[in-house]
N, CA, C and O of each residue as an XYZ file, in Angstrom:
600
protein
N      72.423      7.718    108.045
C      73.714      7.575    108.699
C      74.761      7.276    107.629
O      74.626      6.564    106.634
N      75.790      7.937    108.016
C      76.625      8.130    106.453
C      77.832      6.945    107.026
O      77.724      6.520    108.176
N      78.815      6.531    106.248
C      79.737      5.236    106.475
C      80.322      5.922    107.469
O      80.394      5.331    108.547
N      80.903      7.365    107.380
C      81.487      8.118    108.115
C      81.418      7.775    109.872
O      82.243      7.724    110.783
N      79.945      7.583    109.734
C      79.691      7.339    111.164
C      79.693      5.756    111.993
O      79.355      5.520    113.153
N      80.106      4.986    111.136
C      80.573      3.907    111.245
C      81.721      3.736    112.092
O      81.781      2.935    113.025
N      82.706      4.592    111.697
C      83.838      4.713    112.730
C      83.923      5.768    113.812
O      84.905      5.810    114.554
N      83.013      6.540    113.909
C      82.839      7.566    114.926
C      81.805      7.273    116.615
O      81.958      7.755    117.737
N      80.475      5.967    115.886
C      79.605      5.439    116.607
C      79.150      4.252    116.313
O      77.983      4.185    115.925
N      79.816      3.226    116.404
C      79.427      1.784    116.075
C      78.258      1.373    116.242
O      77.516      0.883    115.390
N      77.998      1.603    117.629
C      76.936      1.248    118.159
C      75.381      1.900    116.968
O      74.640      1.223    116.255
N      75.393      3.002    117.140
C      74.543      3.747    116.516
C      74.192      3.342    115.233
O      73.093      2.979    114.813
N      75.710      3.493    114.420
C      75.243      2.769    112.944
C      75.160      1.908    112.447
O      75.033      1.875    111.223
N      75.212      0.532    113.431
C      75.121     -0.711    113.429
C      73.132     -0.683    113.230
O      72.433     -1.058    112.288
N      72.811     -0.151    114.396
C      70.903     -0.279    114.565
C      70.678      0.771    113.489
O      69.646      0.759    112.818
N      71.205      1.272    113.393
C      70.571      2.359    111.682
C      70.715      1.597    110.686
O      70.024      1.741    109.677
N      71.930      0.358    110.837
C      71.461     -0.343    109.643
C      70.559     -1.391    109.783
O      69.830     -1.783    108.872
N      70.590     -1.780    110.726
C      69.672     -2.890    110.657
C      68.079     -2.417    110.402
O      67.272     -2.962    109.650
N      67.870     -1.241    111.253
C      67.028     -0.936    110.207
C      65.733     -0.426    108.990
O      64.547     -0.534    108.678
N      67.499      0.396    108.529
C      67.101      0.294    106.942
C      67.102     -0.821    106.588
O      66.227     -1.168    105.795
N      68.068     -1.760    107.045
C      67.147     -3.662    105.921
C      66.088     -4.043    106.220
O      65.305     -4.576    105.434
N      65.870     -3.825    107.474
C      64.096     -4.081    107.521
C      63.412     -3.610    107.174
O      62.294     -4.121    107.242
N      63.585     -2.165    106.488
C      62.766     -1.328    105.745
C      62.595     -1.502    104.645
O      61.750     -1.025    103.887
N      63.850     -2.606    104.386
C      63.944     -2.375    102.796
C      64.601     -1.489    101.792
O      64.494     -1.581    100.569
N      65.221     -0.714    102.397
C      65.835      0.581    102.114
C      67.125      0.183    102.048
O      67.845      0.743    102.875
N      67.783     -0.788    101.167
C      68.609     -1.388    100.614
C      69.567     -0.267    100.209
O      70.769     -0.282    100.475
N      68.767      0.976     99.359
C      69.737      1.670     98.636
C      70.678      2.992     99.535
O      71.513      3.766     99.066
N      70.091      2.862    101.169
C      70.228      3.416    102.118
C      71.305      2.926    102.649
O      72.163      3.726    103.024
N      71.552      1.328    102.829
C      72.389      1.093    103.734
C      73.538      1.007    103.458
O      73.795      0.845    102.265
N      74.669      1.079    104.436
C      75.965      0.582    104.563
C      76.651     -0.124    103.689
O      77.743     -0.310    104.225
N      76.640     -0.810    102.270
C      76.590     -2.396    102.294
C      77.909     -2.487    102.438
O      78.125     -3.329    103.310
N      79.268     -1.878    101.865
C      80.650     -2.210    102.213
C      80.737     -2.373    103.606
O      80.820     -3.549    103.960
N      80.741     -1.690    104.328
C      80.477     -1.804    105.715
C      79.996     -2.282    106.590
O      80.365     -2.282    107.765
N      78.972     -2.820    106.043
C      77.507     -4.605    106.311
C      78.675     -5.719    105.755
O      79.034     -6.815    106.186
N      78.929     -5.210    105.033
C      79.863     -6.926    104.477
C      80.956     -7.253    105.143
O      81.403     -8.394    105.263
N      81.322     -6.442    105.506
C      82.813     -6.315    106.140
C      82.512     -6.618    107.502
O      83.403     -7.243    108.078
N      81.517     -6.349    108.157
C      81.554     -6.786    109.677
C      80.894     -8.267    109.373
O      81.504     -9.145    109.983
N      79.627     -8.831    108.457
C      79.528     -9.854    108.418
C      80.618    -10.851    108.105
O      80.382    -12.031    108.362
N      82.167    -10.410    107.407
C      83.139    -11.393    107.642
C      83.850    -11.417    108.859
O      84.685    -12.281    109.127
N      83.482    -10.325    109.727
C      84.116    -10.364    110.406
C      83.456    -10.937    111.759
O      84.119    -10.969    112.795
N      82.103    -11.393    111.708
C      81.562    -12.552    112.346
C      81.920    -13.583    112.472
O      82.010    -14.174    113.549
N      82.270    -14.117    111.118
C      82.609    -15.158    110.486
C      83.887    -15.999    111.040
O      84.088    -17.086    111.582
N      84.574    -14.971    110.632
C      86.106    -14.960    111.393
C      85.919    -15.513    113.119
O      86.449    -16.494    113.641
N      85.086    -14.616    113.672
C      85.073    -14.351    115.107
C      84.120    -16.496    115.686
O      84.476    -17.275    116.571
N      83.315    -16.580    114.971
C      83.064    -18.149    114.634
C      84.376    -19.058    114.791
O      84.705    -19.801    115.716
N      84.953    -18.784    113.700
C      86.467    -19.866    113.382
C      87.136    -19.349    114.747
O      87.394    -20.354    115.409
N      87.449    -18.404    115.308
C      88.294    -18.272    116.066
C      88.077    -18.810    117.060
O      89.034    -19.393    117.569
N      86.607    -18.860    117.848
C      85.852    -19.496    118.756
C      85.910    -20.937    118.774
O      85.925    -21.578    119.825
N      85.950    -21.567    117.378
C      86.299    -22.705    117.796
C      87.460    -23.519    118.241
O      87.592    -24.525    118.938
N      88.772    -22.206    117.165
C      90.056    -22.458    117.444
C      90.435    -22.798    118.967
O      90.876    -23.896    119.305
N      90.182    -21.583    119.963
C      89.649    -21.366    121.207
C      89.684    -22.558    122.151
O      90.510    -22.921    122.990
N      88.343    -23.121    121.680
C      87.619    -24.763    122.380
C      88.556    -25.585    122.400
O      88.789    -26.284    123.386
N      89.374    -25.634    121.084
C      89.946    -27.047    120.636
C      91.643    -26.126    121.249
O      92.762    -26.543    120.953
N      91.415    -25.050    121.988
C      92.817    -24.677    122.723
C      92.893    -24.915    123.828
O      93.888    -25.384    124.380
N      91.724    -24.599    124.406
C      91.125    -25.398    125.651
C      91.203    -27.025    126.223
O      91.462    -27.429    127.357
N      90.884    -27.757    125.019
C      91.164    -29.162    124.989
C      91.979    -29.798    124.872
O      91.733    -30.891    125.382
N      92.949    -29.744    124.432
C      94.122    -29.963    123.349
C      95.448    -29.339    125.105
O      96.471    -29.757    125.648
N      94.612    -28.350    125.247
C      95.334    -27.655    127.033
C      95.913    -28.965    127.947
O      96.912    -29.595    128.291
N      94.240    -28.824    128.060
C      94.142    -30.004    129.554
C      94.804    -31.602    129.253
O      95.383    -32.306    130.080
N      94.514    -31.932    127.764
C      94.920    -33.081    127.419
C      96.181    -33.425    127.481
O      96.487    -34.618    127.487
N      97.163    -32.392    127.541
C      98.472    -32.400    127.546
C      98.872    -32.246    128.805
O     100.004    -32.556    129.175
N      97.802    -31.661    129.714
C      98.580    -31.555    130.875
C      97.855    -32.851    131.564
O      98.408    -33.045    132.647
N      96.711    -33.906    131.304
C      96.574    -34.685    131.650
C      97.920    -35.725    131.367
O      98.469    -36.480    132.169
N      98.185    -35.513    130.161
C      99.280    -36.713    129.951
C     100.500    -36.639    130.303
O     101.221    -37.598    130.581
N     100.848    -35.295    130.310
C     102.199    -34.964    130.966
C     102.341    -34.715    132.259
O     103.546    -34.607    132.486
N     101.646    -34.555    133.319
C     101.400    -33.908    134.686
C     100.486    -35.478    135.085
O      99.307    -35.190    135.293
N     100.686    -36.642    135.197
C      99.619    -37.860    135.469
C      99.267    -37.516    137.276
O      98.220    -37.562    137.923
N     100.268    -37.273    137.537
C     100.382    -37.239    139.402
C      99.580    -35.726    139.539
O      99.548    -35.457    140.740
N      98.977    -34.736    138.802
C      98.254    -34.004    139.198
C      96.871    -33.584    138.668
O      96.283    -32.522    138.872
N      96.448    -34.733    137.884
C      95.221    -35.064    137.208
C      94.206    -34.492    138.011
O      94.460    -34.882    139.150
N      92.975    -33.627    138.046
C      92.303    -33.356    138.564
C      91.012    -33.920    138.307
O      90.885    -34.749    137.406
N      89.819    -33.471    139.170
C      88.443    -33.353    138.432
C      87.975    -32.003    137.844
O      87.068    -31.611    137.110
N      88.723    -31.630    138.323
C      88.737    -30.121    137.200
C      89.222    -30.143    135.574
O      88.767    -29.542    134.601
N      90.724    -31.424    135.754
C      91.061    -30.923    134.393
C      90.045    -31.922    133.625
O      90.027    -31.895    132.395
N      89.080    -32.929    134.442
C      88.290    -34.126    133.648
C      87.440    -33.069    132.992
O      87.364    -32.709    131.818
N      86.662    -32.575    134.367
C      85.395    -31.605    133.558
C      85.363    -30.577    132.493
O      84.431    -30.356    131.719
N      86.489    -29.987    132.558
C      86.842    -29.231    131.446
C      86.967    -30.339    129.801
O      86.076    -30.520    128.971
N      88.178    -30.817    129.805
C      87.382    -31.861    129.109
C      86.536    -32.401    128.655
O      86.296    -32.377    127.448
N      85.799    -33.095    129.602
C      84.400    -33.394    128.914
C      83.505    -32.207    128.290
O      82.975    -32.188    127.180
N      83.476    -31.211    129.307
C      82.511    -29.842    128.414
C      83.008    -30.182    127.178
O      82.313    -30.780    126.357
N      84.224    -29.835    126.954
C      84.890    -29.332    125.744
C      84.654    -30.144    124.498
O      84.588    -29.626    123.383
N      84.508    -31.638    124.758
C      84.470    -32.849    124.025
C      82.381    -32.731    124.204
O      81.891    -32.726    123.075
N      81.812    -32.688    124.793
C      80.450    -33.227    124.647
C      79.401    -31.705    124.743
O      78.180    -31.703    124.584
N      80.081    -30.746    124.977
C      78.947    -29.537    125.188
C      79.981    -28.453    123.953
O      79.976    -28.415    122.722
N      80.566    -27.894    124.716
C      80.848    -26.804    123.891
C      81.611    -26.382    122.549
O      81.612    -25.288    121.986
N      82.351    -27.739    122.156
C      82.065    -27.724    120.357
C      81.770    -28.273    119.756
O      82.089    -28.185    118.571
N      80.676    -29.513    120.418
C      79.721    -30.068    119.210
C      78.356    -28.648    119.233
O      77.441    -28.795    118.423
N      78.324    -27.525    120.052
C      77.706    -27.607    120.187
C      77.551    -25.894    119.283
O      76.634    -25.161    118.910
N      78.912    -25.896    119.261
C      79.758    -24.421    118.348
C      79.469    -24.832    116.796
O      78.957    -24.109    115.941
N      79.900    -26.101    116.658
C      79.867    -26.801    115.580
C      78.485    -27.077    115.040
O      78.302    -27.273    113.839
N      77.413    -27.094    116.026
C      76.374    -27.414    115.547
C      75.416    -26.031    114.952
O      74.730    -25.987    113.931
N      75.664    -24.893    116.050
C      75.402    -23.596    115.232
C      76.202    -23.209    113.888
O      75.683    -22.638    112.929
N      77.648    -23.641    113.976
C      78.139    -23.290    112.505
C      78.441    -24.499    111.805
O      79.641    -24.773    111.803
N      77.930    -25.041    111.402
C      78.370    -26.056    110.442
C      79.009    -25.885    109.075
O      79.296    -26.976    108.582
N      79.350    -24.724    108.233
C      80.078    -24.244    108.087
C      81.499    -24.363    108.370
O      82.405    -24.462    107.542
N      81.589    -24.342    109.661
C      82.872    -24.575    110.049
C      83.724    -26.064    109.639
O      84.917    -26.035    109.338
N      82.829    -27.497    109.682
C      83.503    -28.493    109.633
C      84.202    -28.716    108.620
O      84.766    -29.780    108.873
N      84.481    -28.411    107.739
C      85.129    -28.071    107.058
C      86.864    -27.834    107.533
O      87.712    -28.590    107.057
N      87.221    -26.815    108.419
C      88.098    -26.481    108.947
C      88.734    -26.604    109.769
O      89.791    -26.064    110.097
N      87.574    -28.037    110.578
C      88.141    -28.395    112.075
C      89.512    -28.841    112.177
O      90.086    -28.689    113.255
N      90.145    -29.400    111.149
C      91.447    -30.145    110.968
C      92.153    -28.753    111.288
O      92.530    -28.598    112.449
N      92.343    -27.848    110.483
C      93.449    -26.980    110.170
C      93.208    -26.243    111.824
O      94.106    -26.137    112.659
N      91.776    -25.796    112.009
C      91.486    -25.006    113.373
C      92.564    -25.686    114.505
O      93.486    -25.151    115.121
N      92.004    -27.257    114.523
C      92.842    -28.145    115.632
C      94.067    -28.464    115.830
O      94.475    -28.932    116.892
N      94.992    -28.170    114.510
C      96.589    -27.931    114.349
C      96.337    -26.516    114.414
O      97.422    -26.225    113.912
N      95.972    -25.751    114.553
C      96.632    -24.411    114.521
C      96.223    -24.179    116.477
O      96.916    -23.356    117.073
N      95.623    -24.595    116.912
C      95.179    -24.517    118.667
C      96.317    -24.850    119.469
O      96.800    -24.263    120.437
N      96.774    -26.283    118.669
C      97.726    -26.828    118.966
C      99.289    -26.331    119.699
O      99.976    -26.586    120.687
N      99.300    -25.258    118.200
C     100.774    -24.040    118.547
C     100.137    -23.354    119.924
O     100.917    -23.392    120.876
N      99.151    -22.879    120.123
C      98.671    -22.548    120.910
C      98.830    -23.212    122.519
O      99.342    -22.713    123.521
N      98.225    -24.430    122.328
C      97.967    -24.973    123.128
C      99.510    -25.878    124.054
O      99.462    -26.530    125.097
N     100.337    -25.668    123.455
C     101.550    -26.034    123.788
C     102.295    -25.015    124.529
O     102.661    -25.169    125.695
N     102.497    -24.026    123.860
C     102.884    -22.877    124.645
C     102.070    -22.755    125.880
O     102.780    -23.091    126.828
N     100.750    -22.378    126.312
C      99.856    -22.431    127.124
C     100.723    -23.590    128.182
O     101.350    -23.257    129.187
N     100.565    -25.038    127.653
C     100.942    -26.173    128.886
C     102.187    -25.748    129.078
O     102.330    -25.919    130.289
N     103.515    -25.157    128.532
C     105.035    -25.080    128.806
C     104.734    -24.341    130.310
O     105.090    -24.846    131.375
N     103.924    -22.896    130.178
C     103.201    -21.707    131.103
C     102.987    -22.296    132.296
O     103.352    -22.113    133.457
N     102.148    -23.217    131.578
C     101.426    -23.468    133.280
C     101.974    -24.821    133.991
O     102.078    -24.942    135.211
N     102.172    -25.418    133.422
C     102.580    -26.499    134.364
C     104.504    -26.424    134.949
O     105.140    -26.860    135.908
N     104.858    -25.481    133.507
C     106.586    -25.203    134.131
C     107.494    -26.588    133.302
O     108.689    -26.406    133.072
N     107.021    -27.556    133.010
C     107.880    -28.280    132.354
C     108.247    -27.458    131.249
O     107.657    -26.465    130.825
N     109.664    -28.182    130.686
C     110.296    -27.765    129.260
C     109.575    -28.109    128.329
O     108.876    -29.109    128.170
N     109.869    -26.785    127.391
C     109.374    -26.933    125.994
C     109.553    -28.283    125.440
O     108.683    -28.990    124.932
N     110.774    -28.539    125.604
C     110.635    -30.174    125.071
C     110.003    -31.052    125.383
O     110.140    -32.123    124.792
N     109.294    -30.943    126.189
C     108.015    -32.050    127.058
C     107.127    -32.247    126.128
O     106.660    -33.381    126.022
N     106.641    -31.093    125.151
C     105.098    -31.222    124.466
C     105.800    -31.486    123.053
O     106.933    -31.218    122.654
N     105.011    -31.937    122.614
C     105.655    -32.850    121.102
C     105.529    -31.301    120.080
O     104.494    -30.643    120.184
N     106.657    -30.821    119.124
C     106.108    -30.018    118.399
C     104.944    -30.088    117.575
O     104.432    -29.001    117.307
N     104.413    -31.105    117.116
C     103.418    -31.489    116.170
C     101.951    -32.583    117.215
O     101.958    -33.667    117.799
N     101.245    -31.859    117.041
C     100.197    -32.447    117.791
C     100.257    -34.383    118.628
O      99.902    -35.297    117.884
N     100.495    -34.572    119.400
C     100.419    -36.230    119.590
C      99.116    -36.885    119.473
O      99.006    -38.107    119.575
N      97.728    -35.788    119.177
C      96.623    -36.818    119.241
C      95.675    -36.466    117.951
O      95.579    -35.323    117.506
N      95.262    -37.146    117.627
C      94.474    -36.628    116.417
C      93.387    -36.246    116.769
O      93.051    -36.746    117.843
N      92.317    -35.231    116.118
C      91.201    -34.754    116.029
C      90.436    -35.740    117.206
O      90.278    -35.670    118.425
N      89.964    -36.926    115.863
C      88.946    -37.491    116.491
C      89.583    -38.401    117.690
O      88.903    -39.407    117.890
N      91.021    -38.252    118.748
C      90.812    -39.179    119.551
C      90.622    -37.837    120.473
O      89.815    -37.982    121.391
N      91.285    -36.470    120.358
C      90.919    -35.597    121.402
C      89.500    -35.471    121.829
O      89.095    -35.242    122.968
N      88.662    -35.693    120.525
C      87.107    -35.721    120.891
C      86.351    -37.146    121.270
O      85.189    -37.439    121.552
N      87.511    -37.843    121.145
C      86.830    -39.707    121.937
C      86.477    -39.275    123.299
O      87.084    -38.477    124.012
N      85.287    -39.997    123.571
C      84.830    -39.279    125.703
C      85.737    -40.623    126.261
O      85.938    -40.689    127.474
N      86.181    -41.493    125.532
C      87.179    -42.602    126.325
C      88.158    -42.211    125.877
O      89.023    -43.046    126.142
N      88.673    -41.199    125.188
C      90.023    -41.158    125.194
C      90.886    -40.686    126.588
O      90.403    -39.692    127.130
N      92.001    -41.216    127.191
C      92.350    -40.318    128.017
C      93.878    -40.785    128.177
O      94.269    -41.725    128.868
N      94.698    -39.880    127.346
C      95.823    -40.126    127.439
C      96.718    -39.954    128.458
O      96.661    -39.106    129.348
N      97.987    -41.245    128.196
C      99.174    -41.404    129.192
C     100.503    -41.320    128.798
O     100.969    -41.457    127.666
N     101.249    -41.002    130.189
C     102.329    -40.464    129.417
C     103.018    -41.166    128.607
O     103.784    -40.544    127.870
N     102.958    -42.713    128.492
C     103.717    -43.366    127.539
C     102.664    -43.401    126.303
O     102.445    -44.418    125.644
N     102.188    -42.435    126.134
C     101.503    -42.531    124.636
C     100.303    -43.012    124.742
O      99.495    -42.218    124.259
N      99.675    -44.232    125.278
C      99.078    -44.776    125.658
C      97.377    -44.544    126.100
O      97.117    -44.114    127.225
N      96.494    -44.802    125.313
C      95.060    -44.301    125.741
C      94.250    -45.102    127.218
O      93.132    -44.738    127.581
């Protein structure tokens, strides 16, 4: 399978390469084309976690800003987010910790726009610069109020 067919049938020359590496047939395969989707795993990792901590960073804001419409929906989401699904992202890539800081300010831009959306308050409601740090968004007692207040 020539690189050619890389962009014509993904599917196809993805299992043709895999494999020639199991064959061993190293001098057969893809490798620009193996390397390039393995960063682009990589990527797809970081983004996933970006994601989680957009998810969290969501509800947390609309817990603190919205107090009179607090759900058990927006708890459970939460908690997943804090005790299942990125310690648990984090624990397949560890790799990643490294980046959680920058990932969790960059969700943030994210995650602000998102609460303006849905809940309808003004942009000026959500602080431009994150109000909670890393490790209190991931405290399971953290649960912020609107006067700042845990």
């Amino acid at each position: 399978m020539s690189a050619a067919q890389y962009e014509r049938d993904f599917y196809t020359w993805a299992n043709e390469q895999a494999a020639l590496i199991r064959a061993g047939k190293f001098d057969q395969a893809d490798i620009e084309n193996i390397a390039e989707e393995l960063e682009t795993l990589g990527r797809s990792e970081a983004r996933e976690l970006k994601s989680r901590y957009r998810v969290l960073l969501l509800h947390l804001l609309k817990w603190r800003y919205q107090p009179n419409l607090q759900s058990s929906s927006w708890k459970a989401t939460i908690r997943r987010e804090r005790e299942v699904e990125i310690p648990e992202h984090l624990g397949e890539n560890p790799g990643l910790k490294p980046r959680q800081q920058e990932l969790f300010e960059a969700a943030y831009r994210s995650a602000r726009i998102d609460a303006v959306g849905e809940t309808g308050l003004p942009e000026a409601t959500f602080p431009k610069d994150c109000p909670f740090t890393l490790d209190e968004a991931m405290r399971g007692d953290f649960w912020p109020t609107e006067d700042g207040t845990a």
